[in-house]
C-alpha positions as CSV (number, residue, x, y, z in Angstrom):
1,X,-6.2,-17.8,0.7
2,X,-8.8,-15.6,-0.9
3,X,-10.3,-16.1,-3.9
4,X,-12.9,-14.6,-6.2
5,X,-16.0,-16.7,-7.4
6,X,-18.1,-15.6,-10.5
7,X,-21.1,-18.1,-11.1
8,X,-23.3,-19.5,-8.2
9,X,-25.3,-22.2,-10.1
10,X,-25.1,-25.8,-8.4
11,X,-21.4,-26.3,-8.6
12,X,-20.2,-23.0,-8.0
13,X,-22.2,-22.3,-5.2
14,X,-21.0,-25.6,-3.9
15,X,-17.4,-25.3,-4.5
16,X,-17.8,-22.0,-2.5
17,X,-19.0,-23.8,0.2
18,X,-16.3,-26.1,0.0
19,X,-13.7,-23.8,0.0
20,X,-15.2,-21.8,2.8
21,X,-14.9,-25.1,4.6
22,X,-11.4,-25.3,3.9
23,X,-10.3,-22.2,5.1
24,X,-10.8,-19.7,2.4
25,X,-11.8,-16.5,2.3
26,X,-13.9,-16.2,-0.8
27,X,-15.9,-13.0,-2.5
28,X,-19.0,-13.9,-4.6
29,X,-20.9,-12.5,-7.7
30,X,-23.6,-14.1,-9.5
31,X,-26.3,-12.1,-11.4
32,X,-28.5,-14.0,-9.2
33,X,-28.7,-11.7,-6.0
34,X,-30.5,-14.8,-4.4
35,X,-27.7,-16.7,-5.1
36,X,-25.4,-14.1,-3.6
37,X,-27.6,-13.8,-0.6
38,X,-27.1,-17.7,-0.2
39,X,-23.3,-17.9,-0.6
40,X,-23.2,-14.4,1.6
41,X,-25.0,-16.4,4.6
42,X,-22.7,-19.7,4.7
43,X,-19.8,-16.6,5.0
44,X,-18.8,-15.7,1.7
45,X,-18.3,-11.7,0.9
46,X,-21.2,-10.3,-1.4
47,X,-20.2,-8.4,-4.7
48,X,-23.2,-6.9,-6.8
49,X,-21.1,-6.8,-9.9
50,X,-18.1,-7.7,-11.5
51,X,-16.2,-4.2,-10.8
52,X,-17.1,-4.9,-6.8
53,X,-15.7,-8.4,-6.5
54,X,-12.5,-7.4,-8.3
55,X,-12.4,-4.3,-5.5
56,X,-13.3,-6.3,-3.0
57,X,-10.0,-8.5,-4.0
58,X,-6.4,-8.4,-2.5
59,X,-4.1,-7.7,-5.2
60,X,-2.7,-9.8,-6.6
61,X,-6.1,-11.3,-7.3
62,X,-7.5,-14.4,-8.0
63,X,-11.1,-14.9,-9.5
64,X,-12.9,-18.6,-10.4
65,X,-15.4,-18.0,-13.1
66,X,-18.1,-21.4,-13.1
67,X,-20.4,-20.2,-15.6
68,X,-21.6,-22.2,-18.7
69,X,-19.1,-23.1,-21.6
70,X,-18.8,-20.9,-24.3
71,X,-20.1,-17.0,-25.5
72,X,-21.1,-16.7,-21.4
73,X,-17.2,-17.3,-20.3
74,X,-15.6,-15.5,-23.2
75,X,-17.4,-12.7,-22.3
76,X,-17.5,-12.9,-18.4
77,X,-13.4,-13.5,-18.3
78,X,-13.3,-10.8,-20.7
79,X,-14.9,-8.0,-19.3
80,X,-13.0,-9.2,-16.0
81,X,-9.9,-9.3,-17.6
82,X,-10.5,-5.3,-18.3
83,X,-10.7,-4.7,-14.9
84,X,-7.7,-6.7,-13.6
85,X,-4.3,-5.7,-13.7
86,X,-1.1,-7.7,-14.4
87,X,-0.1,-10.1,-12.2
88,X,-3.6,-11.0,-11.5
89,X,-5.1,-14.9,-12.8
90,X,-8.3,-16.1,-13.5
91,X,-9.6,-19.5,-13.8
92,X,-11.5,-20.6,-15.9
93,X,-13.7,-23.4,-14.5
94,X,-16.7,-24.3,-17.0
95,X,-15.2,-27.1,-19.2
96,X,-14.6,-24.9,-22.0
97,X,-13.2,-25.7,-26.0
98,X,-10.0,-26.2,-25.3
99,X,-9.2,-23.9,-28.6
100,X,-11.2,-21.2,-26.4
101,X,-8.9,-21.7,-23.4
102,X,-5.9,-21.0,-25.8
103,X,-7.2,-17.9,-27.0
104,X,-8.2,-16.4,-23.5
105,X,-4.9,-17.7,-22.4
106,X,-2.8,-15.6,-25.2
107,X,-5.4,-12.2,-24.7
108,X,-4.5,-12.6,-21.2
109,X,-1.1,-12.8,-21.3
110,X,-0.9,-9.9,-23.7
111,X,-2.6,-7.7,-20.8
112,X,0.0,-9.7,-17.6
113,X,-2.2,-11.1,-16.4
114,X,-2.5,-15.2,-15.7
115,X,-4.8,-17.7,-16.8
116,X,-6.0,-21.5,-15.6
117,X,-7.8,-23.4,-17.3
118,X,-9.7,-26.0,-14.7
119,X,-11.8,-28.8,-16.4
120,X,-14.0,-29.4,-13.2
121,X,-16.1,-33.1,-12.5
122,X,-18.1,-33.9,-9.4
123,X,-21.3,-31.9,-10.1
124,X,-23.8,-31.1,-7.3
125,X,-22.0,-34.2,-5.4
126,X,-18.7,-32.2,-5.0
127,X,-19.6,-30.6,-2.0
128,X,-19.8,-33.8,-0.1
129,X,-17.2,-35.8,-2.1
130,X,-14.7,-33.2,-3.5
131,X,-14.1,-32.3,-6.8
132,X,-11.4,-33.7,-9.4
133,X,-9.7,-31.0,-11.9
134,X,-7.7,-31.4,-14.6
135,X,-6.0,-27.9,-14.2
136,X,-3.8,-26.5,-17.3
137,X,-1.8,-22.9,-17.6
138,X,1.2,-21.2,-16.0
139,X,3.1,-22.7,-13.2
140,X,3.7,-19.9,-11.2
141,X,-0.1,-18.9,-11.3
142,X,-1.1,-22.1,-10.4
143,X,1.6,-22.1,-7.3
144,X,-0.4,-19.0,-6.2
145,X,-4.1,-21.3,-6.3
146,X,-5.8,-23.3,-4.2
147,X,-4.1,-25.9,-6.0
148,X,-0.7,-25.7,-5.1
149,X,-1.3,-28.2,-2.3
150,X,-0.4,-31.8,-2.9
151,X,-0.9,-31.7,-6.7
152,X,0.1,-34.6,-8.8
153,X,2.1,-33.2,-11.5
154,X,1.9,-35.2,-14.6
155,X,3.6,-34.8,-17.9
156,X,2.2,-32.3,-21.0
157,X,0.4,-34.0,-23.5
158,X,2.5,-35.7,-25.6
159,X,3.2,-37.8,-22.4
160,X,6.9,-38.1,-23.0
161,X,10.1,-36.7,-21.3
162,X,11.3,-34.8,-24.8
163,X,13.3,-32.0,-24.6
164,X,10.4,-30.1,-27.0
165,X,9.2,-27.1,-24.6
166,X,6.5,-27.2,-22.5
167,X,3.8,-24.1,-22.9
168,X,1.3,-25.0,-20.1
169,X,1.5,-27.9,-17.0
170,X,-1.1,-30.0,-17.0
171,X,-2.1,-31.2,-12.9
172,X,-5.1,-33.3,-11.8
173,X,-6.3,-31.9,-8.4
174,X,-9.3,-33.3,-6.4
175,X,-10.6,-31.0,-3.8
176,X,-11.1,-33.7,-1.2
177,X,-12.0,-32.9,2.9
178,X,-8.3,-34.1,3.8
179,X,-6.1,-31.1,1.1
180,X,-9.1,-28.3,2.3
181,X,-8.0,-27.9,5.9
């Protein structure tokens, strides 16, 4: 699969790595060009700017955005979101409000395209020991992630089986060395 990844600090850089290791093909963009350079030498594909990694992208697209919590991922998956087109997801990885990961969800889906939202644990010690997610949004974008292999599905938050609708899926995923090959 090949992804997009926005946000080369520790982790991202990392979970680039790790998914390089596992068989993806992954296109980078940090406004760190070092950081770029880095990710571009363990065989990632360089962007210089958000415009290049979405062209660099088969459509549909999917792009991982690991930068911090907050007014830097509003506006990151928002100026990305204006150059996607529907049918396109992006996930949003940086442990953000969860009243933030509604909103983006519902500008998103107003434009077609999909969003995730990935709580992501493991820190600089993912690399080595894989990553656990707790990964929320659209089904059918998520079948088309990374994450579609072995996910334990668990039940929405009220953590009944009620008839009352379900808006989002809620999965925990660990990227682990044995569900990367």
């Amino acid at each position: 699969m090949q992804l997009g990844m926005i946000g080369l600090g520790k982790m991202g850089a990392n979970m680039t790595t790790r998914l390089i290791l596992g068989g993806h093909a992954m296109v980078v963009f940090d406004h760190n060009a070092d950081a770029i350079a880095a990710s571009a030498a363990g065989g990632a594909v360089p962007a210089a700017s958000l415009a290049e990694i979405v062209q660099k992208l088969d459509v549909p697209r999917t792009v991982w955005v690991m930068v911090p919590s907050g007014d830097p991922t509003l506006s990151t998956v928002r100026a990305l979101a204006d150059l996607m087109q529907p049918g396109d997801t992006i996930i949003d990885g940086g442990n953000s409000f969860y009243g933030n990961s509604v909103m983006l969800g519902q500008e998103l889906a107003a434009k077609g395209l999909h969003f995730i939202d990935v709580g992501t644990s493991g820190g600089v010690w993912g690399l080595e020991n894989g990553y656990s997610l707790m990964i929320g949004g659209d089904e059918a974008a998520v079948a088309r992630t990374p994450f579609s292999r072995r996910l334990h599905r668990r039940q929405n938050w009220a953590g009944d089986e009620s008839d009352r609708p379900v808006r989002a899926i809620t999965l925990r995923w660990c990227i682990t060395a044995s569900n990367m090959a």
